[in-house]
Backbone as JSON Lines, residues from 0, in Angstrom:
{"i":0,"aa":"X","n":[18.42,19.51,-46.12],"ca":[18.69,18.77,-44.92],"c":[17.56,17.8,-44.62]}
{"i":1,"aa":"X","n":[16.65,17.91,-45.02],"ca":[15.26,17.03,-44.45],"c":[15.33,16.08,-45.53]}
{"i":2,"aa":"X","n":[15.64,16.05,-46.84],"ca":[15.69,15.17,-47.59],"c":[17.2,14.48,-47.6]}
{"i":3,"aa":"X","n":[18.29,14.82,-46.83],"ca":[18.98,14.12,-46.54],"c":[19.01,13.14,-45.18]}
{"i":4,"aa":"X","n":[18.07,13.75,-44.29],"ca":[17.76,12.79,-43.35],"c":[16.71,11.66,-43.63]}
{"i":5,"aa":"X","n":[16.27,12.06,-44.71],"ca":[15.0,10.92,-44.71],"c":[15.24,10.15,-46.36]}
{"i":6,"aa":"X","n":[16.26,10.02,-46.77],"ca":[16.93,9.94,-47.86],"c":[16.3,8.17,-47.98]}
{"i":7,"aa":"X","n":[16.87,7.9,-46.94],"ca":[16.57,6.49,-46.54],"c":[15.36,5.27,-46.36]}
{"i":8,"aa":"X","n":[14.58,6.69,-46.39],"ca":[13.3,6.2,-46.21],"c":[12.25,6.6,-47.35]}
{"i":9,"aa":"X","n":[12.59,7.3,-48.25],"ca":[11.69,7.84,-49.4],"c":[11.84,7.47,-50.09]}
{"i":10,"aa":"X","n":[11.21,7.61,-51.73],"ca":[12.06,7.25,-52.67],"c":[12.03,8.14,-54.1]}
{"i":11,"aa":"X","n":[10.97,9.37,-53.48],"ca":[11.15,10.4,-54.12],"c":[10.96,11.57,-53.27]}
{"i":12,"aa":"X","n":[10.77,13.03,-54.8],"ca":[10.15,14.06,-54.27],"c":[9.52,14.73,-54.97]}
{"i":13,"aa":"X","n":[7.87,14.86,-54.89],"ca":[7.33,15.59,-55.35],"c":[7.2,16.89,-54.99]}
{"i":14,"aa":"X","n":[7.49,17.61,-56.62],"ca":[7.47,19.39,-56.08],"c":[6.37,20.32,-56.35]}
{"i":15,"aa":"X","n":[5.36,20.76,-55.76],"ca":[4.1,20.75,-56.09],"c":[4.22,22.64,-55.31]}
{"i":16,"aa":"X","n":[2.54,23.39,-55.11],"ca":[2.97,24.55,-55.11],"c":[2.23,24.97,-54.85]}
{"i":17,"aa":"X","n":[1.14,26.38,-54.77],"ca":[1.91,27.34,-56.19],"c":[2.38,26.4,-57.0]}
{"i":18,"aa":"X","n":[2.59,27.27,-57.92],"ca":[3.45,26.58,-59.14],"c":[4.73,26.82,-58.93]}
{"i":19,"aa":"X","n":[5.13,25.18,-59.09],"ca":[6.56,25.32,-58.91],"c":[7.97,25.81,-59.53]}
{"i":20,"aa":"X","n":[6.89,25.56,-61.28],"ca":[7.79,26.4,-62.45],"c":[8.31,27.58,-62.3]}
{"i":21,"aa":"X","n":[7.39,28.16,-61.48],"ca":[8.01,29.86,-60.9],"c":[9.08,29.95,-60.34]}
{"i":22,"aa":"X","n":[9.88,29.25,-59.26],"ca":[10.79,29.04,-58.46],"c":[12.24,29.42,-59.35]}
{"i":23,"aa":"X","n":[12.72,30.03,-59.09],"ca":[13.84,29.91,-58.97],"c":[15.02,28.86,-58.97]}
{"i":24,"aa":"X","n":[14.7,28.17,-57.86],"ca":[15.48,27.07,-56.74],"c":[15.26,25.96,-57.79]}
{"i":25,"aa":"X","n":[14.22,25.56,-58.47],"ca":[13.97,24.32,-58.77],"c":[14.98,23.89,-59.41]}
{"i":26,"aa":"X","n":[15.79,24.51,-60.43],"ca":[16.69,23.41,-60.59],"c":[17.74,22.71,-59.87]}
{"i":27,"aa":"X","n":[17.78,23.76,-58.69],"ca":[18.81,23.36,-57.49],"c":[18.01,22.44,-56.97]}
{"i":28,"aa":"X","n":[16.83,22.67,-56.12],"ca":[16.16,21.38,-56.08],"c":[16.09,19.9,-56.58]}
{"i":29,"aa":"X","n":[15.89,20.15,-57.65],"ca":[16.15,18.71,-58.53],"c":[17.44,18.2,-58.51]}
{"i":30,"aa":"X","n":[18.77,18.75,-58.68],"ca":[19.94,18.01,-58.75],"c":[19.96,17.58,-57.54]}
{"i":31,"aa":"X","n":[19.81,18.34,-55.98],"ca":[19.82,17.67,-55.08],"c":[19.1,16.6,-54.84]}
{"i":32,"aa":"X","n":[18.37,16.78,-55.5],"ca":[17.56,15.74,-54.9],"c":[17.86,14.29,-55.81]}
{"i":33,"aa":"X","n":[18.36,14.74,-57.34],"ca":[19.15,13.67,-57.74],"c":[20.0,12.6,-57.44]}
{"i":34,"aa":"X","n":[21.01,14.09,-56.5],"ca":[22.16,13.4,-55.88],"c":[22.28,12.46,-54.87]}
{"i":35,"aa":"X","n":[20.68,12.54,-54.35],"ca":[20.57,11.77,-52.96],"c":[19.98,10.62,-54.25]}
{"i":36,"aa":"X","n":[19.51,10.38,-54.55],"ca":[19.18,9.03,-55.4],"c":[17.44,8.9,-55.57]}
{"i":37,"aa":"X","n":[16.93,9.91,-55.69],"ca":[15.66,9.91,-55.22],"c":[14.53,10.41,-56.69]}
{"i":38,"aa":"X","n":[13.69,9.88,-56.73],"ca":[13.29,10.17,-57.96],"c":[12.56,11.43,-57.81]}
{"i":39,"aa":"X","n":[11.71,12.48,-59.21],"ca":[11.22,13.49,-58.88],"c":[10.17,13.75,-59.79]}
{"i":40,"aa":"X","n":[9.22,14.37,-59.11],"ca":[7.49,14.8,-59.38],"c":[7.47,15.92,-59.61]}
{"i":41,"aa":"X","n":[7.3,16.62,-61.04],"ca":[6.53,17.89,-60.48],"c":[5.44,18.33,-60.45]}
{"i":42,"aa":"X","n":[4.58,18.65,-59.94],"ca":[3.2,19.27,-60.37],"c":[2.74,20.51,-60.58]}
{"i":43,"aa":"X","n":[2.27,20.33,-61.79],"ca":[2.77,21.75,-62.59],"c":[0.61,22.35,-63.04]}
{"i":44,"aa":"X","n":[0.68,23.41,-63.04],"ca":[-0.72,24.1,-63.83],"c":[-0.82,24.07,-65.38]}
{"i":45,"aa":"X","n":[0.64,24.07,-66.02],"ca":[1.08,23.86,-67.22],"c":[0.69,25.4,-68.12]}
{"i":46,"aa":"X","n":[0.46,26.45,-66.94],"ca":[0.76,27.74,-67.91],"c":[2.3,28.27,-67.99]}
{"i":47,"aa":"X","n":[3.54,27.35,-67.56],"ca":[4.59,28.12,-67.98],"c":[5.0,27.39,-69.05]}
{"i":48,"aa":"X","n":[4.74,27.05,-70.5],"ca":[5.34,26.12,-71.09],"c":[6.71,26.22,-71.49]}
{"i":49,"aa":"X","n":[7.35,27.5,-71.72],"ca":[8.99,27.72,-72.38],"c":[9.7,26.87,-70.96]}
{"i":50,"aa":"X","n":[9.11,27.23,-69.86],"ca":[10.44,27.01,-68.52],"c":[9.38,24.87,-68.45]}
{"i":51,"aa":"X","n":[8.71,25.17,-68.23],"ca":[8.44,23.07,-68.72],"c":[9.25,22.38,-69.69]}
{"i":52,"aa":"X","n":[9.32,23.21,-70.93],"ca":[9.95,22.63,-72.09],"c":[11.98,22.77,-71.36]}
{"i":53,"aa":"X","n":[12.13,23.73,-70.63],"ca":[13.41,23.77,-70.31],"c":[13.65,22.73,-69.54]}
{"i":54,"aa":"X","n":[13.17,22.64,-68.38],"ca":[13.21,21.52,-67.22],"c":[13.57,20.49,-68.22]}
{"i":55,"aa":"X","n":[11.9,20.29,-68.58],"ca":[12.38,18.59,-69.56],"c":[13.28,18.33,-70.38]}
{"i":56,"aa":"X","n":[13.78,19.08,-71.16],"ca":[14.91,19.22,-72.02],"c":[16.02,18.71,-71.33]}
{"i":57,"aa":"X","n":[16.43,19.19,-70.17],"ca":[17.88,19.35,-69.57],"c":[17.62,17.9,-69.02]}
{"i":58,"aa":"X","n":[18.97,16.81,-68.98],"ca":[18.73,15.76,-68.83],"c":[19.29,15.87,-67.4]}
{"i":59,"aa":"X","n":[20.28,16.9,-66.75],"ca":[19.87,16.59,-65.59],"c":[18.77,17.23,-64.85]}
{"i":60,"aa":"X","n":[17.7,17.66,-65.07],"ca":[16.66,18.15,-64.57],"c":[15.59,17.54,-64.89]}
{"i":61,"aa":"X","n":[15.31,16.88,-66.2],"ca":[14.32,15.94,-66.57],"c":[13.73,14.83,-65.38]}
{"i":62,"aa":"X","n":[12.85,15.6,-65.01],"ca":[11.63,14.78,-64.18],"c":[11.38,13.28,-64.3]}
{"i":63,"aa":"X","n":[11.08,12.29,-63.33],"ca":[10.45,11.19,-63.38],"c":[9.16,11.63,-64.07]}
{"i":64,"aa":"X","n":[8.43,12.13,-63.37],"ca":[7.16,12.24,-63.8],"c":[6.81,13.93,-63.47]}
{"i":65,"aa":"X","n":[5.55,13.79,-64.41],"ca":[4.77,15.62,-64.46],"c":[2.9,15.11,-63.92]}
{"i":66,"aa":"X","n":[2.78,15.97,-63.41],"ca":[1.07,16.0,-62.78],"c":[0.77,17.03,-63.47]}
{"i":67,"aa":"X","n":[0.23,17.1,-64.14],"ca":[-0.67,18.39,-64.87],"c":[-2.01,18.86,-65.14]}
{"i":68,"aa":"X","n":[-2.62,19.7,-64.06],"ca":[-3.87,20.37,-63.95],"c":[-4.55,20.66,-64.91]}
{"i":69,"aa":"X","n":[-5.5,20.07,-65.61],"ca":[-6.34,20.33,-66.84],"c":[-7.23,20.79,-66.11]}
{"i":70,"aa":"X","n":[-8.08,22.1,-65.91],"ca":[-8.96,22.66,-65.53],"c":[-10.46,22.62,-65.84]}
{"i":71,"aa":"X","n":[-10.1,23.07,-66.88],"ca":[-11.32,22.72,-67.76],"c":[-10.48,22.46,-69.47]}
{"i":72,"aa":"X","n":[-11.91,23.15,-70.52],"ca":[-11.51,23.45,-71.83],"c":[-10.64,24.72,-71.64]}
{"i":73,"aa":"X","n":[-9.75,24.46,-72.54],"ca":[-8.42,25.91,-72.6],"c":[-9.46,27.31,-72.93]}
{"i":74,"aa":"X","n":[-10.32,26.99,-73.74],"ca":[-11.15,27.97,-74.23],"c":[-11.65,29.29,-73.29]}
{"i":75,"aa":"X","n":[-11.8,27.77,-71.77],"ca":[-12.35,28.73,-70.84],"c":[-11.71,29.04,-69.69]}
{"i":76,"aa":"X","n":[-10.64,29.23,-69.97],"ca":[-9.34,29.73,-68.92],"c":[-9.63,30.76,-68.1]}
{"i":77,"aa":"X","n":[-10.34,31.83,-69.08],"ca":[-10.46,33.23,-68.77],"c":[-11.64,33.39,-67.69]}
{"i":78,"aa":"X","n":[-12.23,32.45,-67.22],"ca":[-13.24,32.3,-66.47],"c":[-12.65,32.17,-65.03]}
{"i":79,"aa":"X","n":[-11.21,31.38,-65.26],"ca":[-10.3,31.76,-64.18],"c":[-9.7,32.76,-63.32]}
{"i":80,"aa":"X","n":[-9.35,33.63,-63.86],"ca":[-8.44,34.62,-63.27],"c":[-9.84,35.71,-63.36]}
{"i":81,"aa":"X","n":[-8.95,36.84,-62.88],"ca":[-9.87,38.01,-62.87],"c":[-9.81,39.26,-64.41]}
{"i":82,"aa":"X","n":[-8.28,39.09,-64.85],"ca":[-8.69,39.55,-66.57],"c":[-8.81,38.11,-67.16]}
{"i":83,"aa":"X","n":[-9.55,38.58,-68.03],"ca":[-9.76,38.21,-69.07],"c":[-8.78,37.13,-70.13]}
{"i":84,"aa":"X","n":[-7.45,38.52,-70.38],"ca":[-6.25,38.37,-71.2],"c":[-5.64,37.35,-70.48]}
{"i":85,"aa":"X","n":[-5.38,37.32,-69.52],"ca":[-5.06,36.32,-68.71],"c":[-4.9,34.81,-68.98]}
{"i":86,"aa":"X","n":[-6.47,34.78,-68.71],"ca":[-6.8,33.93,-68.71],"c":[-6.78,32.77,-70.44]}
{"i":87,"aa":"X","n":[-6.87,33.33,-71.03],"ca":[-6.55,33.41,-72.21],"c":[-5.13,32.8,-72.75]}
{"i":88,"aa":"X","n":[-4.25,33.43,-72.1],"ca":[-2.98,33.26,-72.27],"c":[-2.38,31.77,-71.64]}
{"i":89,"aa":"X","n":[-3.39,31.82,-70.35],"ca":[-3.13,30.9,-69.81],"c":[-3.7,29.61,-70.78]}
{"i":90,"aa":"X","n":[-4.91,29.94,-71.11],"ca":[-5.53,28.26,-72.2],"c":[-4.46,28.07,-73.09]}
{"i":91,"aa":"X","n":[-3.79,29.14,-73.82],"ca":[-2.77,28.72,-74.72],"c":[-1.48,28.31,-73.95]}
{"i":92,"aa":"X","n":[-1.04,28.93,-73.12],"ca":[0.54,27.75,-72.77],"c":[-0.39,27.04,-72.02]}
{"i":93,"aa":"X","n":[-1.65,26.68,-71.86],"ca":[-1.62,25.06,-71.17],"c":[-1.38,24.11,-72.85]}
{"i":94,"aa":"X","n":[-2.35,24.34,-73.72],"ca":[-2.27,23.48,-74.83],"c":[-0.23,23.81,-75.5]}
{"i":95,"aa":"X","n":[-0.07,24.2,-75.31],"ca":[1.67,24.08,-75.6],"c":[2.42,23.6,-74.35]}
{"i":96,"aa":"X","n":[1.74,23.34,-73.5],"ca":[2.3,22.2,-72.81],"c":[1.61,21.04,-72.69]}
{"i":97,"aa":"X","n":[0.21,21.17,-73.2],"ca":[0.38,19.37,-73.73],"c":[0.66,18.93,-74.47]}
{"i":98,"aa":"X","n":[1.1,20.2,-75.57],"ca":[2.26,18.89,-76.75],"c":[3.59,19.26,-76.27]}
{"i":99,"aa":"X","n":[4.39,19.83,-75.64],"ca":[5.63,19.47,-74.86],"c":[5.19,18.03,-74.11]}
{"i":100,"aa":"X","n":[4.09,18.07,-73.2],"ca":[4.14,16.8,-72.78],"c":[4.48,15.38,-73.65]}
{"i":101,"aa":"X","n":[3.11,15.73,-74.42],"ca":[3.03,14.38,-75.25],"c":[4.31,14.32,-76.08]}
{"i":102,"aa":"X","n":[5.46,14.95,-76.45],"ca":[6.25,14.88,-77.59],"c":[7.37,14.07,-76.34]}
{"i":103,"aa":"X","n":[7.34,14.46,-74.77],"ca":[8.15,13.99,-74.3],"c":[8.23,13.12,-73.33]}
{"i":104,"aa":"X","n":[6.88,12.59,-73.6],"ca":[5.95,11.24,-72.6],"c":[7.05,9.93,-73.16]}
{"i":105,"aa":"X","n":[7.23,9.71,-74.07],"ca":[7.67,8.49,-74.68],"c":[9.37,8.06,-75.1]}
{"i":106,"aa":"X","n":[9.54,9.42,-74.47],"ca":[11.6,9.63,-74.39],"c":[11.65,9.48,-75.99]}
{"i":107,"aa":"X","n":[13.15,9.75,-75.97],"ca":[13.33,10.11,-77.7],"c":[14.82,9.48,-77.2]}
{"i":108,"aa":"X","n":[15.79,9.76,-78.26],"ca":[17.04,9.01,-78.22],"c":[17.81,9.88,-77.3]}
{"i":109,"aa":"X","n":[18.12,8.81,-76.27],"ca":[19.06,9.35,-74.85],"c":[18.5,9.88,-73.8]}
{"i":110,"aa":"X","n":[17.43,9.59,-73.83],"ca":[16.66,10.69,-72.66],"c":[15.29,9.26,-72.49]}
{"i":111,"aa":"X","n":[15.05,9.1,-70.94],"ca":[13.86,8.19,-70.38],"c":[12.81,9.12,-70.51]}
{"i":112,"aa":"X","n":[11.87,7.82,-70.84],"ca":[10.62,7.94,-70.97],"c":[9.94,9.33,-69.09]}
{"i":113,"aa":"X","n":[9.04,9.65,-69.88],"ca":[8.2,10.53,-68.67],"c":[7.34,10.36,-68.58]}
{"i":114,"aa":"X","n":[7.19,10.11,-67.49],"ca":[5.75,9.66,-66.96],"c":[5.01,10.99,-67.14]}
{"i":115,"aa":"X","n":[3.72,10.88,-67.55],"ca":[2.8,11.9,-67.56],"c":[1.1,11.65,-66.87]}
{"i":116,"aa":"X","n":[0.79,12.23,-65.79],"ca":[-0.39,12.15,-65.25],"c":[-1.43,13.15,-65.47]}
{"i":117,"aa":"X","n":[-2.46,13.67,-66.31],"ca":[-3.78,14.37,-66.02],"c":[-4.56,14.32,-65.35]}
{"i":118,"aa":"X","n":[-4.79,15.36,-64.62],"ca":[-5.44,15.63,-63.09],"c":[-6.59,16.25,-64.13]}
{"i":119,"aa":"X","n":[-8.03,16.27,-63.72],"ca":[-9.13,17.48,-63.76],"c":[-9.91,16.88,-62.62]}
{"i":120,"aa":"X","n":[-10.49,18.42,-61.86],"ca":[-11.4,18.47,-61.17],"c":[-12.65,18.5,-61.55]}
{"i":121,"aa":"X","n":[-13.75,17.79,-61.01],"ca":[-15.11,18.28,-61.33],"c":[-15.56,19.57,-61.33]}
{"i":122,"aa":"X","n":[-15.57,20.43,-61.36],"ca":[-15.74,21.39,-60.94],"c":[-17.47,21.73,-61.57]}
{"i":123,"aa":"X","n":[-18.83,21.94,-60.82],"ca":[-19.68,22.27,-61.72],"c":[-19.75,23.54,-62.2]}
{"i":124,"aa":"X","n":[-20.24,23.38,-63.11],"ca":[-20.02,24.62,-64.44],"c":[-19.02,24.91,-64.93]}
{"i":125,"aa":"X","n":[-18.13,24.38,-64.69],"ca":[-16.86,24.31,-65.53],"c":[-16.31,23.28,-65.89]}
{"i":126,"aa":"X","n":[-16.37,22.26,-65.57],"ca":[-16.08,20.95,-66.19],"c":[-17.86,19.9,-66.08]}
{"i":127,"aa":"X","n":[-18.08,19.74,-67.37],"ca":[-19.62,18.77,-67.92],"c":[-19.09,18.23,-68.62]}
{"i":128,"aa":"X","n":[-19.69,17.51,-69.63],"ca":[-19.82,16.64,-70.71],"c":[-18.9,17.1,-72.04]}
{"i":129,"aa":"X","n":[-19.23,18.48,-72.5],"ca":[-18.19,19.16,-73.47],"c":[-16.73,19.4,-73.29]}
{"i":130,"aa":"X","n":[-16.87,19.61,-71.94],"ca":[-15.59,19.94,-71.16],"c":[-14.55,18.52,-71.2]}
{"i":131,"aa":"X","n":[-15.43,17.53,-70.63],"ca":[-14.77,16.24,-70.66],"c":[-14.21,15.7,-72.05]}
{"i":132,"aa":"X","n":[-15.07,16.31,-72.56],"ca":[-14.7,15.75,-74.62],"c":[-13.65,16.54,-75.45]}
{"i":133,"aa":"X","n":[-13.69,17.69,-74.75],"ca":[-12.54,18.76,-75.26],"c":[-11.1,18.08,-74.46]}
{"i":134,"aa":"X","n":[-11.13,17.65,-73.23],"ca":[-10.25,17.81,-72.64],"c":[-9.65,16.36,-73.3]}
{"i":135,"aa":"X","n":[-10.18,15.59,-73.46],"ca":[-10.09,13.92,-73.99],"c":[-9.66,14.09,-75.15]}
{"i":136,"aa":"X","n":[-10.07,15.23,-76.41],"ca":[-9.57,15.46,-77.48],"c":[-8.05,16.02,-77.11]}
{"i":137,"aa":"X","n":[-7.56,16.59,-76.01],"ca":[-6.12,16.89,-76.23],"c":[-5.36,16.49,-75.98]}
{"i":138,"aa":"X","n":[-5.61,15.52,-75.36],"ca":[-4.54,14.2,-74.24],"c":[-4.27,13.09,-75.08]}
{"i":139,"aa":"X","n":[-3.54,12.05,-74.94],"ca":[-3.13,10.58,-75.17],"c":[-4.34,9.3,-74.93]}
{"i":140,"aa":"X","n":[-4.63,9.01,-76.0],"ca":[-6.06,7.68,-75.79],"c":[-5.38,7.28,-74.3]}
{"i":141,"aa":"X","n":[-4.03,6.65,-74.33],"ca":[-4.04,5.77,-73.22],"c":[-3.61,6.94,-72.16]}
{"i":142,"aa":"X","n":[-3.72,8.03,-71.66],"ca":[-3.56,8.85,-70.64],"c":[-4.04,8.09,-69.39]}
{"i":143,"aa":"X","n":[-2.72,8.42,-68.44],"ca":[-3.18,8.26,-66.97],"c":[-3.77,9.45,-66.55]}
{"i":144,"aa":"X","n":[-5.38,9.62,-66.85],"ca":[-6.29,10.92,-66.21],"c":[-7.04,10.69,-65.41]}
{"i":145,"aa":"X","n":[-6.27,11.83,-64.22],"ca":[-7.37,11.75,-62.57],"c":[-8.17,12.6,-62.46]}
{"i":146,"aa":"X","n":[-9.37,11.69,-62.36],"ca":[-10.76,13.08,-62.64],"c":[-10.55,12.85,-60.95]}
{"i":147,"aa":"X","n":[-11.58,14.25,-60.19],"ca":[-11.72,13.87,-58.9],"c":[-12.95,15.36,-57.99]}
{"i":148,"aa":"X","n":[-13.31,14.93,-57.46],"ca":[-14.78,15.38,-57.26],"c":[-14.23,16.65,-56.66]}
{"i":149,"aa":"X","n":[-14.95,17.87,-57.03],"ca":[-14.93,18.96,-56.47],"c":[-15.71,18.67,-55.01]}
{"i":150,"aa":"X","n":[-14.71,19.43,-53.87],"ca":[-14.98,19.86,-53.04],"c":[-14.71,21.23,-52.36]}
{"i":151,"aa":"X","n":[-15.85,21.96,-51.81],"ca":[-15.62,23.29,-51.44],"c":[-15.41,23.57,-50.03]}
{"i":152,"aa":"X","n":[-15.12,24.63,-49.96],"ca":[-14.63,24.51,-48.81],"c":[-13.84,25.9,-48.22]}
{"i":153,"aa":"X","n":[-12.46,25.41,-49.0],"ca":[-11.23,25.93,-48.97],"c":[-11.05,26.85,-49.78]}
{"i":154,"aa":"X","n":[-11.72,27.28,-51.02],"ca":[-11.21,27.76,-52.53],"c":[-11.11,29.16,-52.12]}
{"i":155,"aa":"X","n":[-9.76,29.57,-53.36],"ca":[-9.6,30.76,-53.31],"c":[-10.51,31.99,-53.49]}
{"i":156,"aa":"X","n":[-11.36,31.45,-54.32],"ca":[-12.3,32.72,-54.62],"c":[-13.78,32.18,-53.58]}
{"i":157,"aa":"X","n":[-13.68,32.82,-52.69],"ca":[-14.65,32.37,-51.32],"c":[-16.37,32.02,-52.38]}
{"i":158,"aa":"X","n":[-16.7,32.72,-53.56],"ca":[-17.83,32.13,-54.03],"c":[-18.17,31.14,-54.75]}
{"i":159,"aa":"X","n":[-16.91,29.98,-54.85],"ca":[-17.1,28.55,-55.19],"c":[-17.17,28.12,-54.18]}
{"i":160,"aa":"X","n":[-16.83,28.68,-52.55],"ca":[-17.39,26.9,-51.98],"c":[-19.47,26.91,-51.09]}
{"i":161,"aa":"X","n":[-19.56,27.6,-52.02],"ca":[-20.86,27.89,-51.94],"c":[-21.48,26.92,-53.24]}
{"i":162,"aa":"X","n":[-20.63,26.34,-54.26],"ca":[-20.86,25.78,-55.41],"c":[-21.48,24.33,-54.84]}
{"i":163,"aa":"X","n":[-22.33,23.92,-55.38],"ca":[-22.88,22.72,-55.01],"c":[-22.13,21.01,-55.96]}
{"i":164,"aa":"X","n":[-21.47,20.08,-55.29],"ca":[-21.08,19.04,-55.87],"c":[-21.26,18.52,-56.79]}
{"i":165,"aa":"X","n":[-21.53,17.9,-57.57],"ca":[-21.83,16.86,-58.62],"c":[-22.02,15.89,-57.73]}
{"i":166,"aa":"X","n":[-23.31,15.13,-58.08],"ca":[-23.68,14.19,-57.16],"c":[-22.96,12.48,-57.29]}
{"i":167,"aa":"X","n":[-23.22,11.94,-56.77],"ca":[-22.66,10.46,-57.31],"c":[-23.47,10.04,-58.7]}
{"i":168,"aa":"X","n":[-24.64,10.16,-59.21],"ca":[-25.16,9.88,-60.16],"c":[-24.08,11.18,-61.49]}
{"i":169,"aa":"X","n":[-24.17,11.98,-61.16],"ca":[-23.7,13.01,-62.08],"c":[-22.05,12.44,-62.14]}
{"i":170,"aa":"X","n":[-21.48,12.92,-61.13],"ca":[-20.12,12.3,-60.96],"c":[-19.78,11.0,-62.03]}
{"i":171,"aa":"X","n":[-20.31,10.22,-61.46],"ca":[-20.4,8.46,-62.44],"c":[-20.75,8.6,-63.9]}
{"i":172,"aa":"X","n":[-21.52,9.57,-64.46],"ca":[-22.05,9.82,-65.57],"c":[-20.72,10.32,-66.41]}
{"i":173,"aa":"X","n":[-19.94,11.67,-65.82],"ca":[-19.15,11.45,-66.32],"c":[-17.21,11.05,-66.14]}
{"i":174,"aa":"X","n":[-17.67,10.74,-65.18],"ca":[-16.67,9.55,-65.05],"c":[-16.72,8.34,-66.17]}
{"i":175,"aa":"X","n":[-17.62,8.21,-66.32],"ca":[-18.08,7.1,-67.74],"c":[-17.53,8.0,-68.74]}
{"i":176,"aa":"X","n":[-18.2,8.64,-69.17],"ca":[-17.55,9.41,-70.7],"c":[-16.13,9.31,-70.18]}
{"i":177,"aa":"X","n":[-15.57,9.58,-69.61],"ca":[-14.3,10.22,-69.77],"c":[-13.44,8.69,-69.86]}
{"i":178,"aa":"X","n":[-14.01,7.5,-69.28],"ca":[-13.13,6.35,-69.61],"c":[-13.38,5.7,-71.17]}
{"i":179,"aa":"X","n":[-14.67,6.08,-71.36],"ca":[-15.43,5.76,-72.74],"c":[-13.7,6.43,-73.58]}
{"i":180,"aa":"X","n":[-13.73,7.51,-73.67],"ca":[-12.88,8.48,-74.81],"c":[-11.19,7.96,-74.35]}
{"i":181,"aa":"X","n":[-10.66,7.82,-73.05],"ca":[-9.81,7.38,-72.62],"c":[-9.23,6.62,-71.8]}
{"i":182,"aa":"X","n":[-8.6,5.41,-72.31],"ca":[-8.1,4.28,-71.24],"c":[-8.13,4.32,-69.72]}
{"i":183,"aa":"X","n":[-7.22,5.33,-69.86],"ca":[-6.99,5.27,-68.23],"c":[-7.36,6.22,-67.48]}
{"i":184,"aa":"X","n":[-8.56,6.84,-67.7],"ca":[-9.34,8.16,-66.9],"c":[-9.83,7.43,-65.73]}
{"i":185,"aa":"X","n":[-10.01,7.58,-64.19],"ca":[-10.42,7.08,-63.24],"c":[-10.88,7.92,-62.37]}
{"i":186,"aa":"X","n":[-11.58,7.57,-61.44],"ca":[-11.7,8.78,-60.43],"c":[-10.98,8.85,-59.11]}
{"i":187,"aa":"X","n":[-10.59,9.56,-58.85],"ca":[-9.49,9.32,-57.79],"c":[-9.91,9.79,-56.25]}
């Protein structure tokens, strides 16, 4: 109902989360939101890759565009969660969903092109210089990648926002590498 009242005035909908891959609804989501004429976003963590690869597949569910959270290096996933295994699991369906991405960034016969966006946060001690070079090694030279400054604050695990920024000198430093290795890395 809210996207039929404002049908008129939007011109999409981004479905963001939590992760939205989890949902249930989403594919009901998306056709509706088809039906109103409206284009669609999802923003995804990219640890569900079988149900990503489904979405995109299905041409009526196939997304305008995907936002996808590169964290750090996949390597160091496990630094994430609280196991281990986890975390782990998670570095691997992120890298199997960046080649779902990339195989389906450029449309294939009968199916439009997808927009694809890379998000990483600064995060210190988890995203530096190696981090930036790993992450640049798995993406598209010409990737649209949004680096963007950690801020604390809010975070789930209450002992990052005690984490201190990356300064504007640090920030810029590698903000540079990361346009050096890829076109369209910016800071957002």
């Amino acid at each position: 109902e809210h996207l039929e009242r404002r049908k008129s005035v939007i011109g999409g909908l981004a479905v963001s989360g939590g992760e939205p891959l989890l949902s249930p609804a989403l594919g009901d989501l998306i056709r509706r939101a088809r039906e109103l004429g409206l284009a669609v976003k999802i923003d995804t963590n990219g640890t569900l890759a079988d149900r990503l690869e489904t979405i995109i597949s299905d041409p009526a569910l196939r997304p305008d565009m995907i936002a996808i959270d590169v964290k750090t290096s996949p390597s160091r996933y496990r630094e994430l969660t609280i196991e281990p295994e986890a975390g782990e699991r998670a570095g691997s369906e992120l890298l199997r969903s960046l080649e779902i991405l990339e195989r389906h960034a450029s449309g294939t016969a009968g199916t439009r092109p997808l927009r694809v966006e890379y998000r990483t946060v600064l995060v210190p001690d988890l995203v530096d210089r190696p981090e930036i070079e790993e992450i640049a090694g798995l993406i598209p030279k010409s990737a649209d990648w949004e680096l963007a400054a950690f801020v604390p604050g809010a975070c789930l695990d209450a002992s990052w926002n005690e984490k201190e920024p990356y300064g504007p000198a640090a920030t810029g430093e590698l903000v540079a590498l990361a346009k050096g290795l890829i076109s369209g890395a910016r800071l957002r």
